[in-house]
N, C-alpha and C positions, 0 to 999 in steps of 0.2 A: 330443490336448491337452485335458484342462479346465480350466475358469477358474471360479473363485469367489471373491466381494468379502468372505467370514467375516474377524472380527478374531483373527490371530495372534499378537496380542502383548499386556503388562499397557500400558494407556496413559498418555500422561505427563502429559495432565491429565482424569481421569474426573471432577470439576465439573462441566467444559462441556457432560457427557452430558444430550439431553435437551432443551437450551436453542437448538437449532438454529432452530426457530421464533421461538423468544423474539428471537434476534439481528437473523431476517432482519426481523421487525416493525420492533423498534428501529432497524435503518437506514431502512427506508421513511419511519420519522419522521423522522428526522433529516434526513432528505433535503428532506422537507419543508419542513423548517424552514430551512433550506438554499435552495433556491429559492426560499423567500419572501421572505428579506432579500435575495437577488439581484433577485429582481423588484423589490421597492421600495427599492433602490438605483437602477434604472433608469429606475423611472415618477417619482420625489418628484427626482430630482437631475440625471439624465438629458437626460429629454425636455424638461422645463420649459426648458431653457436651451440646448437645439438642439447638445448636446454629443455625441461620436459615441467609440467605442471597438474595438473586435479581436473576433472571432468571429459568430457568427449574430445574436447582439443590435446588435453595430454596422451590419452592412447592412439587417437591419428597422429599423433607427434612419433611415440614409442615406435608405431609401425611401419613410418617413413625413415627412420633412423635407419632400422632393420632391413627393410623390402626395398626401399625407395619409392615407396607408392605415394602419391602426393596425397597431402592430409585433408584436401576436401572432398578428395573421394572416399577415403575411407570414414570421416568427421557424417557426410551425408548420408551412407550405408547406415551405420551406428543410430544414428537420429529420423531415419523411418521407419525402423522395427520398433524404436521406443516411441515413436509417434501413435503409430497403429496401434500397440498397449493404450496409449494412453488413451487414444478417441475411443476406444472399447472399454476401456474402464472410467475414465474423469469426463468425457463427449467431450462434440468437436468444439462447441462454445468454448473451452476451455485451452483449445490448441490452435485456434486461429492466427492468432499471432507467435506464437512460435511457431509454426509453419512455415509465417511468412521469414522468420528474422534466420531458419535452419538454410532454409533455400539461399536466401540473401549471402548469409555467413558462408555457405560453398564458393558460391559465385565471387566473392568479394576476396578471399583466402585466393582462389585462382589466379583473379585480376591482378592481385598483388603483388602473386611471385611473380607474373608473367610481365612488370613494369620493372620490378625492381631487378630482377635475375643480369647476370653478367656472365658472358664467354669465361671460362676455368683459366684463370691464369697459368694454371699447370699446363695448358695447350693440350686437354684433351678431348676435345671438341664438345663436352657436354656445356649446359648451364647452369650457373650457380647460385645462389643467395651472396650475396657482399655482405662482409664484415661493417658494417658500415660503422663502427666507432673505434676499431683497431681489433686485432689479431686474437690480443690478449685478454681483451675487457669484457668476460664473464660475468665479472658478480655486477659492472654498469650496465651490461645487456640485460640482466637478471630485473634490475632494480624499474630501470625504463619501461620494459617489456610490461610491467607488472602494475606499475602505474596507470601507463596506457590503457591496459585491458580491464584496469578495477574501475577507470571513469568510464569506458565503453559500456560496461557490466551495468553502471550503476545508470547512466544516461538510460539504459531498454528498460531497466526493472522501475527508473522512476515513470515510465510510462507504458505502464502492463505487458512489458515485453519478456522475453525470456529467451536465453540462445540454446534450449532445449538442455541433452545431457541428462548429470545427473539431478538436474532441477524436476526435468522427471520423472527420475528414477524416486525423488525425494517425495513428492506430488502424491505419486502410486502407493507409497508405503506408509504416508499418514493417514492415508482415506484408512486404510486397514489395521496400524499399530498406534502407538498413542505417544509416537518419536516423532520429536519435532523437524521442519525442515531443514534448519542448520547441524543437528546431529547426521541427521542420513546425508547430507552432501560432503558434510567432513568426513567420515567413516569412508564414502568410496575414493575419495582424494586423498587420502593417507595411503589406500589401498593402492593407486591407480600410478602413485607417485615412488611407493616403495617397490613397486613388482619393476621399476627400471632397472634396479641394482643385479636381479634375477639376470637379465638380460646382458647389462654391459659389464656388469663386478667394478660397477665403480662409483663409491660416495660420493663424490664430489657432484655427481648430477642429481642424488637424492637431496644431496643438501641443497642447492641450489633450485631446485625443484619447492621442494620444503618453504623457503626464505623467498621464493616469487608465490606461493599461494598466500602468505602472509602478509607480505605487502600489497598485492591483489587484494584480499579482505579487509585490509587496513584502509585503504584507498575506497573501496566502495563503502564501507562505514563512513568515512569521514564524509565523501562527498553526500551519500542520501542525511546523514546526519546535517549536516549541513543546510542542505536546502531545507529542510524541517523545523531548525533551529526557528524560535520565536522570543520574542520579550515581549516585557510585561512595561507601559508606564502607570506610573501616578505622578499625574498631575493636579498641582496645588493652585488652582487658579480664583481670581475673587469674579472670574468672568465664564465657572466652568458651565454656563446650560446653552450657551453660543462654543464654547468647546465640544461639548457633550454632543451636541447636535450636529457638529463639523464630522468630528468622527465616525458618527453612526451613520453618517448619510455617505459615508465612502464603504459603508457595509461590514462596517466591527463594531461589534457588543460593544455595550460601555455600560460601567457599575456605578453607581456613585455613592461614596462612605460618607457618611459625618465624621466633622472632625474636629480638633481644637486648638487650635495655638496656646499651652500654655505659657510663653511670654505676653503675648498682647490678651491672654482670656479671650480671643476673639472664635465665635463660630466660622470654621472652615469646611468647605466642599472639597472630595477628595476623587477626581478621578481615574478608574482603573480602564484599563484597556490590554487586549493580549493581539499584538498582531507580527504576524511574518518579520522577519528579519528585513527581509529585502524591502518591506513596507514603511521600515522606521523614519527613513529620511522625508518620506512625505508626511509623516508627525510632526516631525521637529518642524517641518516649514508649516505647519499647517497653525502650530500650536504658536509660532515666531510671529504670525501674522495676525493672529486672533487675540492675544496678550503675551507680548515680549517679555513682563516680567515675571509670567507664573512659575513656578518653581517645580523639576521634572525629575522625576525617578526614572532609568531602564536599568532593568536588567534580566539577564541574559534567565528565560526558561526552557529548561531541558526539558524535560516532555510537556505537549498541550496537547489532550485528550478533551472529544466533544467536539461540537457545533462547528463546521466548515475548517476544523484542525485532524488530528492523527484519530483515528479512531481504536478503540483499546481492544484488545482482542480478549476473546474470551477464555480464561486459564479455568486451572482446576481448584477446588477448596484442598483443605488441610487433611481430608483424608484421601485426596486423589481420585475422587470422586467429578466430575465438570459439572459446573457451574448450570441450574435450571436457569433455563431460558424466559426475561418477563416478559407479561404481555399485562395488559392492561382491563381490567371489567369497568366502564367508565359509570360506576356509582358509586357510594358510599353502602350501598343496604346490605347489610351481612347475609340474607337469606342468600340472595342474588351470588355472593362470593364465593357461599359457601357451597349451589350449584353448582358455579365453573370450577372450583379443584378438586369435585367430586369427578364431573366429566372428563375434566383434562388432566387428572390425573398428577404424580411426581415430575413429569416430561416439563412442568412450566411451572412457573413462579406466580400465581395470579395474586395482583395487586388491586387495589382500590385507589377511587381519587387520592383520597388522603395521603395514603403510603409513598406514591411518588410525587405528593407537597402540591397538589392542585384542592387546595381549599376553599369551598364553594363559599365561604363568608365572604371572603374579599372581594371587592366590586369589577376588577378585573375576571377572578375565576368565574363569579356568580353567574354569565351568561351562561354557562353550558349546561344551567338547569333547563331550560326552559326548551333544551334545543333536541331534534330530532335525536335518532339511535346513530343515521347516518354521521353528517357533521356533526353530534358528540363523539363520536369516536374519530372522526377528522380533528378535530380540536386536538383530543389528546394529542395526535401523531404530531400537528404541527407544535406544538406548543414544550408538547415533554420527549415526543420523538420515539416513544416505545408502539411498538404492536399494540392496539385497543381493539376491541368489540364492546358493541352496547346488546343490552336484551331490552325490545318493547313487550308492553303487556299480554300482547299474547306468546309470548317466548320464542319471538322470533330474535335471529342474531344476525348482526353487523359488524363483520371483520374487516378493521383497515390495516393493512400491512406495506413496507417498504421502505427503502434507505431515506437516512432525515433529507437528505439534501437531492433527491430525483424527483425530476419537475415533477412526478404523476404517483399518487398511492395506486395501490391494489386493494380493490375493494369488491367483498366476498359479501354474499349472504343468504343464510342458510334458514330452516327453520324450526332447528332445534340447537342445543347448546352440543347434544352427541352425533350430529351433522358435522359443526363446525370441528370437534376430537376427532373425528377421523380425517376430516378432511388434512388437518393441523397433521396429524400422525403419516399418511402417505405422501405431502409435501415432504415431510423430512427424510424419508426412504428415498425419496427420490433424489 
């Protein structure tokens, strides 16, 4: 068998060539930026007022209450014993950045009290946190603090960060049970929030505790919901193939319906486009400037699944069984098909042209008759985006595999079909 990572295919977005550095910087910032509002959500709103919350930050909270031990020392203890689990169970690729944002987050909690702290007006010569919105104002400390730290939260996770905890405690326990991540971070923050009543015997901090994970959840829904948020136009234009082309050349899909005016009985072009929220207002000016009078549809779509939008994840069927995994046999010949799900077994789904809608009639699919095992099965990946292999005549196989949108496939090739099943089978182990 050899194996070599060479790119086999034209790729679907050559821009991003290039900028792989540039991105992983960018999130390190962001992440940044990210943990800092998280931290001085916890040190200005938090502490000051003996308030307590769900994950690693709420028992360094618990046991600063108690001890007075400041809560990045204890927050950093907690988060390198969960660390080392993790690099031994999920590897270090996986804890890279929460490494970074765990370290960050001590240091940043430090900084913070260490700016904001004030001589004890009781004139006891200690330091203290300031009340900084008045004496009294718990449930607005609650509500701010909670805010703060759910945009903090949401700023790292919208860019692959994580402030450790029970993110992976949650991590650890899916690799092995079949609970999802939001169930296992819930379950230990109900846990983590009620064991403070043990301590002080006093509701009013559970509840309070309670109604900031709440609004902390609420707040990082809204905002990742948010930035995700897309709409849909259709545009009615008697000028839509100078439209259509305005569009697509800013790098969004575009459909175009037939259609009909039944008042005038006149044939109309209809077209659709799904792009970003934050993208719309360069629609409108784009569409204002190409025909002022075409007539536009937006509205608001809550999920967009696929092609450079949300990708869908893979859930279980109706008897809780998960979902076989497709890959692609890039023929039509049934003998051929009926081959690979001899070889590969229930583990995969194996499809043919036809089944995932690449019909060799039409003048567009028809080229990938003619064309090698390699770029046949390059073809598929760019074009339908699933895992392919081709078999040539003497039964050798070509495996292209990798995410729709990274500048580079993977490309395998083996030279039997019971090569390629094992190979497929200890990738997944691994």
């Amino acid at each position: 068998m050899t194996d070599n990572n060479n790119s086999g295919a034209a790729l679907p977005h050559p821009s991003k060539r290039g900028l792989g550095w540039f991105s992983e910087l960018k999130d390190y910032a962001l992440i940044s930026v990210g943990v800092i509002l998280y931290a001085f959500g916890v040190t200005a709103f938090m502490l000051p007022y003996s308030l307590t919350t769900g994950g690693v930050a709420g028992i360094s909270s618990i046991i600063y209450y108690v001890t007075g031990i400041e809560v990045q020392v204890t927050y950093i203890a907690i988060n390198i014993c969960l660390l080392i689990a993790a690099i031994k169970i999920l590897g270090i690729k996986f804890c890279l950045k929460t490494i970074y944002a765990v370290f960050l987050m001590a240091l940043a909690l430090w900084l913070l009290q260490r700016i904001i702290e004030i001589p004890d007006p009781d004139n006891t010569g200690n330091m203290v946190l300031p009340k900084l919105i008045g004496e009294e104002a718990h449930f607005m400390a609650c509500v701010l603090g909670a805010i703060i730290c759910g945009i903090g939260l949401a700023i790292c996770f919208e860019n692959n960060g994580s402030t450790g905890g029970t993110d992976i405690i949650a991590a650890i326990v899916n690799k092995y049970k079949p609970m999802s991540l939001g169930t296992v971070i819930m379950v230990c923050d109900v846990f983590i929030i009620s064991s403070c009543y043990f301590i002080f015997h006093d509701w009013f901090r559970v509840i309070y505790g309670f109604v900031m994970l709440f609004i902390c959840s609420l707040t990082l829904d809204y905002c990742i919901r948010r930035r995700h948020q897309s709409v849909q136009f259709m545009i009615f234009s008697r000028n839509y193939q100078m439209l259509a082309d305005a569009i697509n050349n800013t790098g969004h899909g575009v459909t175009i319906l037939d259609g009909k005016g039944w008042y005038t009985k006149s044939e109309r072009k209809v077209i659709v486009s799904i792009v970003r929220r934050r993208e719309s207002n360069d629609i409108f000016s784009m569409i204002k400037q190409i025909d002022p009078y075409a007539f536009v549809s937006m509205t608001d779509a809550s999920g967009v699944y696929g092609e450079a939008f949300d990708v869908m994840k893979q859930g279980n069927d109706k008897r809780g069984e998960k979902t076989r995994e497709i890959i692609v046999c890039a023929t039509n010949n049934a003998t051929k098909i009926d081959l690979a799900k001899q070889a590969l077994g229930d583990s995969y789904d194996v499809r043919s042209l036809l089944q995932i809608g690449c019909d060799t009639r039409q003048e567009f699919y028809s080229v990938i008759l003619g064309q090698a095992p390699k770029p046949k099965a390059c073809f598929i990946k760019k074009f339908f985006g699933f895992d392919a292999f081709a078999i040539d005549k003497e039964g050798h196989v070509t495996l292209v595999q990798g995410n729709y949108d990274d500048l580079e496939y993977n490309i395998h090739e083996f030279e039997t079909l019971d090569a390629m099943s094992e190979y497929l089978k200890n990738s997944k182990k691994k």
